[in-house]
N, C-alpha and C positions, 0 to 999 in steps of 0.2 A: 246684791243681786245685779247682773247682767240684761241688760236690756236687748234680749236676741229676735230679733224676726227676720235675720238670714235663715234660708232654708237652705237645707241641703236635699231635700227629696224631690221627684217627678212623681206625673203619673204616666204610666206608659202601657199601651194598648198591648197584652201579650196573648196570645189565641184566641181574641175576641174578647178579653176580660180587662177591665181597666186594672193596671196592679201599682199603689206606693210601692217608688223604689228608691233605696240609701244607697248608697256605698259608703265606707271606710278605708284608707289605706293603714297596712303593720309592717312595720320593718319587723317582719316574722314569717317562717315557712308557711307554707299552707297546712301540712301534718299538725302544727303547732295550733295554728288558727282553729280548724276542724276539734280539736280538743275542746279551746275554750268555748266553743259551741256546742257540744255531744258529750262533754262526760261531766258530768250532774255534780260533783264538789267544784269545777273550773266556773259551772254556769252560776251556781249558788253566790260565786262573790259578784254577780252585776246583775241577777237578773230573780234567777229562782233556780229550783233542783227539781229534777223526777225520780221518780219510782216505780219499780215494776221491770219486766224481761223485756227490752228491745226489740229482741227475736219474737216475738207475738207480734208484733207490727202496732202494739199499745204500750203505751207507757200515760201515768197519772204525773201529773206538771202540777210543779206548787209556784207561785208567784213571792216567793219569800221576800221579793224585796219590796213587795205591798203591805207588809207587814206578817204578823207571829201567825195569824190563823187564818191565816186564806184558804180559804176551798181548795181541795185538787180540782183539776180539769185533766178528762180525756183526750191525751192527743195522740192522733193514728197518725204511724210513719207511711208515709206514701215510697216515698223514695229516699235513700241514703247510698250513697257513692261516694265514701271517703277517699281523698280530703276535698271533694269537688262540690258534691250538690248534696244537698238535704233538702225534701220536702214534706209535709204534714199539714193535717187539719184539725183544730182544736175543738172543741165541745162547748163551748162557751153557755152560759144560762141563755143568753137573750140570741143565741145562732152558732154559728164557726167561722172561725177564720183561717182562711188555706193560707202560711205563712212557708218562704221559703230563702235557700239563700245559696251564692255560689262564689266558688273561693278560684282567685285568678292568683298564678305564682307567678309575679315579673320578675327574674333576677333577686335580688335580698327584701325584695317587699312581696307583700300580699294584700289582693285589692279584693276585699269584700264587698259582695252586692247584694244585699238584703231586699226580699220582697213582700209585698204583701195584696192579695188577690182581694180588691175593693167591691161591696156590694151595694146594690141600692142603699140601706140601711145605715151603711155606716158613715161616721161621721171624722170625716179627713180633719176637723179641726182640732180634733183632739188625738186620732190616731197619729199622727204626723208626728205631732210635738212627742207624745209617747215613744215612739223609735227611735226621733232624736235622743232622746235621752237616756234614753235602755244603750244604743248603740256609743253613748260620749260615757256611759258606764264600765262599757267593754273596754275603749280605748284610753279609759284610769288603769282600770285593772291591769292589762295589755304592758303599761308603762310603770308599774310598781305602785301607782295609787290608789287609795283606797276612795271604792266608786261611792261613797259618801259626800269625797268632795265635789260631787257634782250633785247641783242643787236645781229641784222639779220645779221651781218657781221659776228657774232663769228659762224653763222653755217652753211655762203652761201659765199662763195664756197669749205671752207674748209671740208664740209663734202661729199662735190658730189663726190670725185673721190670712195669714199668707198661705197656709193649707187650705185655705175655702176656698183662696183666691184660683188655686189648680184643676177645683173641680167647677167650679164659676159659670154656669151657661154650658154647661155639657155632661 
């Protein structure tokens, strides 16, 4: 186990909404990247898969990598602009989450910015470390390994106390 409580996230004020934000760099096109995020067998190796027509503006999202029988959740595409911007809001039991993400092409890399539109309720100490980890899942995969090798203890709980630390008196 990795004793991590470097962060890699902000919180940054975008239309008046406080929103977690990641980045990732890929030595990968952006077309490429936009895959591993939107077509459901690429998501399946780090995150989870959906089901259902895209074109209805719903698809049912499985968390598969929370294990065999996870609930679906509904999640409504807001916006999609390959290879650029994807945005949606899930259905979660206890509310939604507006998650979003946008893909920059510099030259032979691709600089991922992943979002997530923060509400009173929710709890940055544990979200935080969660996308670290969903995001260093992508960037196994990305690199030919298998997102196993990154292990949920190296960033839960050691990264909550620096996540609280963002939202702290405000």
């Amino acid at each position: 186990m990795t004793d991590r409580t470097d962060i890699t996230g902000t919180v940054t004020d975008i239309d008046g909404h406080p929103n977690l934000v990641l980045t990732r760099t890929f030595a990968a096109p952006a077309a490429e990247m936009w895959r591993e995020l939107t077509e459901s067998a690429r998501l399946e190796r780090w995150i989870g898969r959906w089901e259902g027509d895209p074109s209805t503006g719903r698809v049912a999202f499985f968390m598969t990598s929370e294990g065999e029988d996870v609930a679906p959740e509904e999640y409504t595409i807001l916006e999609c602009d390959p290879p650029r911007r994807f945005s949606g809001d899930t259905s979660l039991a206890t509310g939604s989450w507006h998650l979003w993400f946008e893909l920059v092409e510099k030259g032979a890399t691709t600089l991922l910015v992943f979002g997530q539109r923060l509400g009173p309720e929710d709890e940055i100490g544990s979200i935080g470390p969660g996308w670290e980890y969903y995001l260093d899942r992508l960037v196994a995969v990305q690199k030919g390994r298998d997102a196993a090798s990154v292990a949920w203890s190296d960033y839960y709980p050691a990264m909550q106390p620096a996540y609280q630390r963002l939202v702290a008196g405000g």
